[in-house]
Legacy VTK file of the C-alpha trace (Angstrom):
# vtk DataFile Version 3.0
C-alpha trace
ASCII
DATASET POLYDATA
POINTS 313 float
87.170 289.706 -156.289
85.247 291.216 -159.225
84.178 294.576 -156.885
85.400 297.036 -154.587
82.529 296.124 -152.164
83.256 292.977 -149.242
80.370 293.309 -147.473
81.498 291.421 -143.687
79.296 289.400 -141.848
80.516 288.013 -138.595
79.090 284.938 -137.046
80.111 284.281 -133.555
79.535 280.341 -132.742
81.602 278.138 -130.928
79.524 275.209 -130.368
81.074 272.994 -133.841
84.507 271.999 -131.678
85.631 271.048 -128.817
86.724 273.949 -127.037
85.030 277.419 -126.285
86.484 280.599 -127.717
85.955 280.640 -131.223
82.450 282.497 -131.088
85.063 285.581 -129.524
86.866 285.547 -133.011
84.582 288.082 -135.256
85.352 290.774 -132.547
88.091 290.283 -132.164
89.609 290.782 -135.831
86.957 294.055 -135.893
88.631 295.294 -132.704
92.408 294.671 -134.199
91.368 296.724 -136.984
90.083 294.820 -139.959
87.623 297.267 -141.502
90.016 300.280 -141.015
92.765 297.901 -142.903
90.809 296.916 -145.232
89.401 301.004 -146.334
93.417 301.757 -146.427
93.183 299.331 -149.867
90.465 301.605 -151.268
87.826 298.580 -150.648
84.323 300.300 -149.710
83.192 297.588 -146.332
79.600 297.087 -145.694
79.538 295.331 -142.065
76.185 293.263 -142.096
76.392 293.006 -138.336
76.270 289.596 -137.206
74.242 286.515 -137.442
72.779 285.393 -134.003
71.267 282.242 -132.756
67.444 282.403 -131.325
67.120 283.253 -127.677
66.781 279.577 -126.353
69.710 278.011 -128.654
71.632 281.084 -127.277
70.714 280.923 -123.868
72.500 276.900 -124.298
75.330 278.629 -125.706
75.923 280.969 -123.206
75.520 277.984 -120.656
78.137 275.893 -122.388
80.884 278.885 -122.447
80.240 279.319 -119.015
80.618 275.755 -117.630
83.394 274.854 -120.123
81.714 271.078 -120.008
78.477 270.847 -121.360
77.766 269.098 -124.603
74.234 268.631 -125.766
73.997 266.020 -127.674
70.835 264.485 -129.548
68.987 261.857 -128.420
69.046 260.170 -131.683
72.489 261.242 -132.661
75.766 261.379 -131.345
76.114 264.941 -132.797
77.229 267.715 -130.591
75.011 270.758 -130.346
72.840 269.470 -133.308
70.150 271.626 -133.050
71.721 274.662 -132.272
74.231 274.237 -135.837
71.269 273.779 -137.689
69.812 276.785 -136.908
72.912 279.066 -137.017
73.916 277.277 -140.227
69.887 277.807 -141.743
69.860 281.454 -140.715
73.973 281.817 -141.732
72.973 280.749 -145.219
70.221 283.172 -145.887
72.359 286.229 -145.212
75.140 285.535 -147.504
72.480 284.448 -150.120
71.847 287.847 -149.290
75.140 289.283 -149.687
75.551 287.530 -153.171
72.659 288.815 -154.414
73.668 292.342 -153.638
76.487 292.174 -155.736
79.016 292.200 -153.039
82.083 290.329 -152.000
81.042 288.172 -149.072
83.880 288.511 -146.225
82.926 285.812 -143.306
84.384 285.703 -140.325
83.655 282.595 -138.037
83.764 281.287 -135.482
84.227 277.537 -135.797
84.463 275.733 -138.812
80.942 274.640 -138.640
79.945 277.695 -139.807
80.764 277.047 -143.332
77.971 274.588 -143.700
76.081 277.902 -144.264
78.111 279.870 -145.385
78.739 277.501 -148.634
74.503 276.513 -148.662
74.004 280.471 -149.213
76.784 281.227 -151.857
75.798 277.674 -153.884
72.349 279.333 -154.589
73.958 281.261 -156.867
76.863 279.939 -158.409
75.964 276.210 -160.462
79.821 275.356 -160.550
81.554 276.300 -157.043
84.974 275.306 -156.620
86.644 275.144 -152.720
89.726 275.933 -151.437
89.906 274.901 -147.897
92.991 275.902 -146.021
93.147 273.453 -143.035
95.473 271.186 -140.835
92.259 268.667 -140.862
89.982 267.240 -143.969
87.217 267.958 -142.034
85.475 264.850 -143.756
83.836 262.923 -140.908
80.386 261.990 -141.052
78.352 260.777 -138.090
79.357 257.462 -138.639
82.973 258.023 -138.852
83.282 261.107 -136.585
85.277 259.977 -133.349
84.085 262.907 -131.439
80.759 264.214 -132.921
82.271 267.410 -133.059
80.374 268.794 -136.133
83.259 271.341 -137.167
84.872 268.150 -138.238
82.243 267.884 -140.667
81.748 270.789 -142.396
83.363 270.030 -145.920
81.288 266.561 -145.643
78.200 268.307 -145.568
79.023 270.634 -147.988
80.071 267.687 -150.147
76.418 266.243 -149.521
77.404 263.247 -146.784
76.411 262.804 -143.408
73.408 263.591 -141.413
70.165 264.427 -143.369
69.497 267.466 -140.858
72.769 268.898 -142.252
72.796 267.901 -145.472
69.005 269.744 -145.824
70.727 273.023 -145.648
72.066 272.783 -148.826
69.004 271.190 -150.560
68.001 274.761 -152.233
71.467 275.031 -153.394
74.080 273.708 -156.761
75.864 270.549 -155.682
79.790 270.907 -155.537
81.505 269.075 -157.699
84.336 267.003 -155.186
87.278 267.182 -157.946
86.709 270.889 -157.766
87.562 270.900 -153.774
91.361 270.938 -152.686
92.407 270.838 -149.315
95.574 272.423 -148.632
98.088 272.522 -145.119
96.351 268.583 -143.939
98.422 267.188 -141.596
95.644 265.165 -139.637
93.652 263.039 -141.101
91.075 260.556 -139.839
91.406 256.953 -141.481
87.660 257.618 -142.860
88.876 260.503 -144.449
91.876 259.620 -145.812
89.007 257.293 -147.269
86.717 259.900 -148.731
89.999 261.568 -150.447
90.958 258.616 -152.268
87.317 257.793 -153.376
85.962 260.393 -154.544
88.584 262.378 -156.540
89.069 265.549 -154.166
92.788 266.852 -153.883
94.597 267.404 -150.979
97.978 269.002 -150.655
99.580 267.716 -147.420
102.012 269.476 -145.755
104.220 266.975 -147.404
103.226 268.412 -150.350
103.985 271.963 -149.473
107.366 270.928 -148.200
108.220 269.081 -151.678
106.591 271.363 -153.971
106.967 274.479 -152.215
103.702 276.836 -151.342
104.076 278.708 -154.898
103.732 275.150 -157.005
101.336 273.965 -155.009
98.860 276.861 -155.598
99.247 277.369 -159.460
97.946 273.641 -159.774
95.194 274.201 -156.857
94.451 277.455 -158.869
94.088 275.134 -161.996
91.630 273.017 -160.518
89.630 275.370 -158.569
89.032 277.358 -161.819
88.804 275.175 -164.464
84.856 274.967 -165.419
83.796 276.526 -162.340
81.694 280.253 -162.212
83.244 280.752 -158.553
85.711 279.943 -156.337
84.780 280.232 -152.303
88.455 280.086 -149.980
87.620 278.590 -146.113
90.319 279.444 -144.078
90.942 277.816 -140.736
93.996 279.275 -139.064
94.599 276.204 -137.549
96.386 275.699 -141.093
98.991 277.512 -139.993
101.869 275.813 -137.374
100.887 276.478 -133.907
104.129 278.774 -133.325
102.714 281.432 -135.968
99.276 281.136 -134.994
99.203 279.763 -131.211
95.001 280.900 -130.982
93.103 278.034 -132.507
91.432 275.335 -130.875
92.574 272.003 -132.776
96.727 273.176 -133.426
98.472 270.651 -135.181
102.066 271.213 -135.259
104.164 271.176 -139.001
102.233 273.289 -140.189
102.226 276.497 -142.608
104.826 279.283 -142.037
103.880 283.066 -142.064
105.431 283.719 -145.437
103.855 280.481 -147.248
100.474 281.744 -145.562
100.591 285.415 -147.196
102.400 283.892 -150.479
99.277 281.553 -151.078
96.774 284.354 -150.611
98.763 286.487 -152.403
98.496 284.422 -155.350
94.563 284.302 -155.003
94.319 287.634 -155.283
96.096 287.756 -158.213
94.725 284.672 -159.563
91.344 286.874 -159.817
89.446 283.461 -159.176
87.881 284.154 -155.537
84.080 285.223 -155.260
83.611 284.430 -151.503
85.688 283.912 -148.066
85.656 282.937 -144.595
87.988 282.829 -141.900
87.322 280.734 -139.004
88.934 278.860 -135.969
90.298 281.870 -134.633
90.581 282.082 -130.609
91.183 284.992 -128.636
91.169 282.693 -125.315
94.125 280.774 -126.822
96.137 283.368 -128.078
99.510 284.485 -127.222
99.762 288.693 -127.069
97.245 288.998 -130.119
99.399 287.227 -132.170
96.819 284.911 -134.571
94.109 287.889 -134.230
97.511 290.195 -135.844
98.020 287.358 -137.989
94.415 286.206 -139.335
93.997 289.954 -140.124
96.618 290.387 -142.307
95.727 287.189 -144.347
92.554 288.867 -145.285
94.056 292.196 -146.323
96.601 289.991 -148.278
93.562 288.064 -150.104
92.017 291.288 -150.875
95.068 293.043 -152.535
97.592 294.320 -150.328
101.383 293.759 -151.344
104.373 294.331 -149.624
105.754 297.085 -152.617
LINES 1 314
313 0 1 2 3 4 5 6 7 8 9 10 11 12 13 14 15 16 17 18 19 20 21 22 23 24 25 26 27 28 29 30 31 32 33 34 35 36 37 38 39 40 41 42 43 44 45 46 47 48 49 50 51 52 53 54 55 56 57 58 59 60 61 62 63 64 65 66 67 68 69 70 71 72 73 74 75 76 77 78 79 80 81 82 83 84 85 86 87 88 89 90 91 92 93 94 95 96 97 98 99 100 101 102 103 104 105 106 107 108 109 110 111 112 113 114 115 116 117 118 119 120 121 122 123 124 125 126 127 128 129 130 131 132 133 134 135 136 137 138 139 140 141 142 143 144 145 146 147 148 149 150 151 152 153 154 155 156 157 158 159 160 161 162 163 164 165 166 167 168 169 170 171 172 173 174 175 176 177 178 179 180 181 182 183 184 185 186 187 188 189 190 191 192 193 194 195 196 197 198 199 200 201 202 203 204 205 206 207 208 209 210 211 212 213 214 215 216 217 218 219 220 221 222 223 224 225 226 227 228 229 230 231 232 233 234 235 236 237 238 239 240 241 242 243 244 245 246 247 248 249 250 251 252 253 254 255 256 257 258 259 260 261 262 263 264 265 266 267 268 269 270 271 272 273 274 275 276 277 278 279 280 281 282 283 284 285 286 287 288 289 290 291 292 293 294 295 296 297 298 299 300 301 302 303 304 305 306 307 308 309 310 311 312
């Protein structure tokens, strides 16, 4: 973070997985607190409100949530919700293009991981040589042809990589490629065979919980740290909580158990912060409808404060 200014843009959408709740996240982590924790650090926040869908795509929205079933799907795709991630993710993109042209330190909070595929199109227009960190039990490498769900949230780092479908991909036309070898995934634990694929092909790194448990969180994220910022004018951090193990953060929609522990969590943040390397982050995945007592909202919230500087001493 090279300012004292995150400027916070929430984006409510649930539609990218498989089960309703995420688009409750952003108020969630405001109503726990997250602005008032986040002044405490002496960091001036600039909420940008939030990002909102056009009255028909959220009127479909709205009708999915309530029924808890219904998945519109393209007639020439098997892509969930196609239409309506398109436009989030088009309209997503120009207000952190925004944001990064202000100056400011763009603070995202999702949402479902879908929302990245705008996120990342709107901070690429302005950095040639992005490197990714992208904290998550999945690779979220599908494409439409390897996707066994057509849940697009599966997707997201695809797209941003430049595969899958063209309606996706077109987001990120305006915007700097990203360099794969500059990506590293860290917390996988599930991983589709056409993504296991994609790893091995095309050079991006991915610290497995295996990893983590050999290694230990602190090893792991001096060499992702070397990667990430090694010919590269930016470094954006995706968080999906779902990277943590489903008894420290019970509130995501896709919990995979084995997964990070509270201290590991905070430790690899931590580190960022100090690192000095991060220009941009999100935090997605988060579900108020699945949570236990508040306990991943708690949780998620004090992951961002420890990204953004606070320390235990």
């Amino acid at each position: 973070m090279t300012n004292n200014a995150v400027s916070l843009l929430s984006v409510p959408f649930g539609l990218g997985g498989a089960r309703q709740g995420a688009e409750l996240g952003p108020k969630a982590l405001i109503e726990a607190g997250i602005i008032r924790h986040l002044t405490k650090l002496n960091i001036q926040v600039i909420n940008e409100g939030e990002v909102v869908l056009p009255p028909i795509a959220a009127a479909s929205e709205l009708s999915a949530i309530d029924t808890g079933t219904k998945q519109f799907v393209s007639a020439s795709t098997n892509l969930k919700y196609l239409d309506e991630i398109i436009m989030l993710n088009t309209a997503t993109a120009e207000r952190v293009s925004n944001i990064v042209q202000q100056g400011h330190f763009p603070l995202i909070l999702g949402g479902d991981h879908s929302i990245s595929i705008g996120t990342i199109a709107g901070i690429r227009r302005h950095y040639r040589n992005l490197g990714v960190i992208w904290f998550d039990a999945h690779g979220d490498l599908n494409t439409e042809a390897t996707s066994p769900t057509g849940n697009i949230h599966g997707m997201s780092l695809a797209v941003n990589l430049g595969q899958g479908h063209p309606l996706l991909t077109q987001i990120q036309q305006s915007a700097y490629p990203i360099d794969p070898s500059k990506v590293v995934i860290i917390g996988a634990r599930s991983l589709d065979q056409g993504e296991r694929e994609y790893i091995r092909s095309f050079g991006v790194t991915c610290f497995t919980m295996h990893d983590i448990d050999r290694k230990g969180m602190m090893r792991v994220m001096e060499e992702a740290l070397a990667i990430v910022g090694n010919g590269t004018d930016g470094v954006h951090l995706s968080f999906d909580i779902d990277s943590l193990d489903p008894h420290e953060a019970p509130g995501t929609g896709t919990p995979v158990q084995g997964g990070v522990n509270y201290r590991e969590a905070h430790l690899a943040l931590e580190l960022m912060h100090e690192s000095g390397l991060i220009t941009s982050a999100e935090y997605v995945e988060v579900n108020p409808t699945l949570d236990h007592d508040k306990r991943t909202v708690r949780l998620a919230n004090g992951l961002i404060c420890s990204l953004l500087g606070q320390t235990i001493l």
